[in-house]
N, C-alpha and C positions, 0 to 999 in steps of 0.2 A: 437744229429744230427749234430750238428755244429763242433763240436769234431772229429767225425769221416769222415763230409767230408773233413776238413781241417787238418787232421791227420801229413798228410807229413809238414804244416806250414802254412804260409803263403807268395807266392812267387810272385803273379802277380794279379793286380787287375782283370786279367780277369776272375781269380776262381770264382770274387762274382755275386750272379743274383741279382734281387731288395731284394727277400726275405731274402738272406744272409746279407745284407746292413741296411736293417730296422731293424733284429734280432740285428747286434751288436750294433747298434746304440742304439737300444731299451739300450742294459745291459751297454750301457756306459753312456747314462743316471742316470740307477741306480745308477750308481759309482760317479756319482756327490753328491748325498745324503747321502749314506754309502758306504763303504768298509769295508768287512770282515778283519780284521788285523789276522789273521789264518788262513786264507782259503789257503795259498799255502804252509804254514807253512813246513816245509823238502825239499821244492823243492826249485833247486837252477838252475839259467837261466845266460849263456856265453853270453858274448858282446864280440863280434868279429869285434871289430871295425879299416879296414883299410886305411879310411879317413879320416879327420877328423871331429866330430860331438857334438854340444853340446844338443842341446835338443832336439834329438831322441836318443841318449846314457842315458843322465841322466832322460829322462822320464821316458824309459823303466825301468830303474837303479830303481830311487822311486815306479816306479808303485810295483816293483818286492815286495820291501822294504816293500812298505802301505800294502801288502798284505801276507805280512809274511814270503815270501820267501828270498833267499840269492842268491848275483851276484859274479861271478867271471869274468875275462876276459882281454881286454886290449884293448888302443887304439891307434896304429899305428903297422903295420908290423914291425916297427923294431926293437921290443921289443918282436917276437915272432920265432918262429924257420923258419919261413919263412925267415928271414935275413939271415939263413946258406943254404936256397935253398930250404926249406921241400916243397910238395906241400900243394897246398888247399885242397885238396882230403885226405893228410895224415892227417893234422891241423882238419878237420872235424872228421875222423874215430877216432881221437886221445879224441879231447874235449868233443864229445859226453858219453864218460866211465865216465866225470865228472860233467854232467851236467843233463836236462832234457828237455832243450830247449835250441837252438843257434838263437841268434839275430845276423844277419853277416851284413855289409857296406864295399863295395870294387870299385871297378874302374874299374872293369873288367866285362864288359857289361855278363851277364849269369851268374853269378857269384852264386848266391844264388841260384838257379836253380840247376846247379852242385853239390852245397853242398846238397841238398836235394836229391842226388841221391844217395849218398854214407853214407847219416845220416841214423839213425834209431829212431833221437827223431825230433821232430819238428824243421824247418827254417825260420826265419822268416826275410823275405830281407827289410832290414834296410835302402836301398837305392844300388841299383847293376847298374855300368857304367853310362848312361845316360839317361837307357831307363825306368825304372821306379823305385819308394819311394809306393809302395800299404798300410803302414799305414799313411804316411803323408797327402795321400786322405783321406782317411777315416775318419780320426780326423779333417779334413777339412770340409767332411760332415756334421757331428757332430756338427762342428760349425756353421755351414750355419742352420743346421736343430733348433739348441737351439736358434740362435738369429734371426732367420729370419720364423720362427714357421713352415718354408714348405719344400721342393727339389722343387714339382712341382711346374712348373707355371712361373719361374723362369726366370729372364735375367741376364745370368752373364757372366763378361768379366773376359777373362783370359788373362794377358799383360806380354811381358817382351821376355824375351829366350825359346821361343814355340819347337825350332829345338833340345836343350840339356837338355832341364829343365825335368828331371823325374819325378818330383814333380806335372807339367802338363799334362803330358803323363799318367800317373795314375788316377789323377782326370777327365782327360778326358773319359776314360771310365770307372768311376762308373757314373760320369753323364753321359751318353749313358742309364742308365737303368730308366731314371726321364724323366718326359715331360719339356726337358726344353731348353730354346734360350741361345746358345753360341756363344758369340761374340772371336774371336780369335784375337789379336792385336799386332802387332810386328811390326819392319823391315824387308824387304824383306829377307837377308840374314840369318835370324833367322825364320823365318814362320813354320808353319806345315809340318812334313817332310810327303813324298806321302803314307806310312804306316797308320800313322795317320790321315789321311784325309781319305782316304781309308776307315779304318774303321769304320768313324763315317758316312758315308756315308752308309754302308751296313748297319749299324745300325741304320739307316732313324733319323737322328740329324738333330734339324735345328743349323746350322752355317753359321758364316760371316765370311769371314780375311780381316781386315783394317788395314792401318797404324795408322791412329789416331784413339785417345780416347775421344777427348775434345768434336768431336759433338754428339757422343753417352752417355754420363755421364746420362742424364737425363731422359735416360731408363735402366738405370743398376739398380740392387735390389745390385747386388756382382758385386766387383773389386775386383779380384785376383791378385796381383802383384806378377812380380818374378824377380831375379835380373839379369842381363847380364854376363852370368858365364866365370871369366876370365880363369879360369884349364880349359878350355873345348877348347880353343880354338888353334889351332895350328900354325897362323898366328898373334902376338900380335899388330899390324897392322889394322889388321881388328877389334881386342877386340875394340879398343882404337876409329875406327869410333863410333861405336855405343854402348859406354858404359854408356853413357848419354843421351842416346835419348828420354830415359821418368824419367820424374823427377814430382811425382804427388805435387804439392802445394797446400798450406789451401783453397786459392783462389778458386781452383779446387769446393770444397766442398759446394759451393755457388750454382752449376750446376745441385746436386743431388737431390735423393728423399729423404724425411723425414727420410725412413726406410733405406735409403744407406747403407750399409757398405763393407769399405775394410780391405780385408784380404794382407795377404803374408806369404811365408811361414819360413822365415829369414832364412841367417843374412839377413837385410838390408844395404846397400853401401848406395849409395845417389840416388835409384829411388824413395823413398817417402823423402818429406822433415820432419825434425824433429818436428816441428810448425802442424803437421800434428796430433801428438801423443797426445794431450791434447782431441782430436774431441772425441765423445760419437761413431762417426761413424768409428773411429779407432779401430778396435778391433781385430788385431796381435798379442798383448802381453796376451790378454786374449785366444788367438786360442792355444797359448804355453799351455794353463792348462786345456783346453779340450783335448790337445795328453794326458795329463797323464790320463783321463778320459779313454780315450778310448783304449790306451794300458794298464791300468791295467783290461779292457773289456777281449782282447784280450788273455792276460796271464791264466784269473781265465777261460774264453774259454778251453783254449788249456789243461791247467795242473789241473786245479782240481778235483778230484776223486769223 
């Protein structure tokens, strides 16, 4: 069932309903206990990576690997025929004769959308322009869901670059399908862009937007951090106001509840401090090996027979 509704890939968190979201979560669960080392065995999965990415490249990479299949691919355009001008469109028609799934990352807002128009095996957007990352949600879920034992019920803050952050933009609507209190936290020149408010509004969400964090800390279950993304900005000017505008400290952690924890979805710059990283409620670098969980979910989903 999952297979054949998600046939074309995976392009936009909005494909998923709850029950789509419990199912994969359920099988990336599994994937924390076993993994079949055979189950994709002959099947071989393109990273089409033209950003740059370390651990949604090499999650997908391992996942590919732990589960018996082979990667091909590359990561940067300039190493691929697009540097003589090919399009995306040809680079898709092209890769798909050698592969049996494309994982694509690019800059160019629709991005993997398009490739899925012109593909005939699955796409799966690895992160497209600014507007969404749908398995960096996901595997974000997964995480909330394994360390925090719920979705429902929930109070979680999401902080940082609200306006570019795809990372947020995606997680915001899979949580749209969960009963649960979303605090949105930014700078004003960063906040929710009216899309996104929009729709979590038509999707009856309870939400807040604040500038501060420090007086709500001690109703958050979840901090989401995310970083103040300097490529996005086209004013370096304006980057450089508020590239430091939240800087979480150990201190901070004093505020919380027992069961706290923050996320992010890296790299980290300097919005968490490093003294931060020792806390039991730091659990970032552990969110890094639930993606591989949940993208080898995804893979043994999409491709195995």
């Amino acid at each position: 069932m999952f297979k054949e509704k998600f046939k074309e890939g995976i392009i936009s968190a909005k494909q998923f309903n709850r029950e789509d979201i419990e199912y994969l979560l359920k099988k990336g669960k599994e994937m924390i206990k076993t993994a079949n080392p055979n189950l994709l065995k002959g099947k071989i999965l393109a990273t089409l990576f033209f950003e740059p990415s370390t651990r949604t490249r090499l999650s997908f990479e391992s996942a590919m690997y732990r589960l018996g299949g082979s990667v091909i691919g590359f990561q940067s355009g300039e190493v691929s025929s697009i540097k003589k001008g090919e399009s995306l469109a040809d680079t898709i028609r092209t890769v798909e004769n050698y592969s049996d799934c494309i994982v694509i990352r690019h800059n160019m807002e629709g991005a993997a959308k398009m490739a899925s128009r012109f593909a005939k095996i699955p796409i799966i957007n690895a992160g497209s322009g600014s507007k969404e990352h749908p398995t960096q949600a996901l595997l974000d879920l997964l995480t909330i869901k394994e360390e925090c034992g719920t979705l429902d019920g929930l109070s979680i803050g999401i902080m940082g670059d609200l306006k570019y952050g795809r990372t947020v933009h995606s997680l915001s609507i899979l949580l749209s399908n969960f009963e649960v209190n979303l605090y949105f936290i930014s700078p004003k020149v960063l906040a929710l862009t009216n899309r996104e408010r929009e729709f979590l509004v038509q999707q009856q969400v309870k939400f807040k937007e604040i500038q501060g964090y420090r007086d709500i800390l001690n109703v958050l279950d979840v901090l989401y951090m995310t970083r103040i993304q300097k490529e996005r900005f086209v004013d370096l000017e304006e980057y450089e106001k508020v590239k430091s505008f939240y800087i979480f400290k150990k201190e901070d952690l004093d505020d919380t509840k027992g069961n706290f924890v923050l996320m992010h979805p890296l790299p980290r710059i300097t919005e968490i401090s490093p003294e931060v990283d020792n806390s039991q409620k730091a659990i970032y670098f552990k969110q890094t090996l639930y993606g591989l969980y949940l993208r080898e979910a995804i893979l043994a989903e999409l491709l195995a027979d």
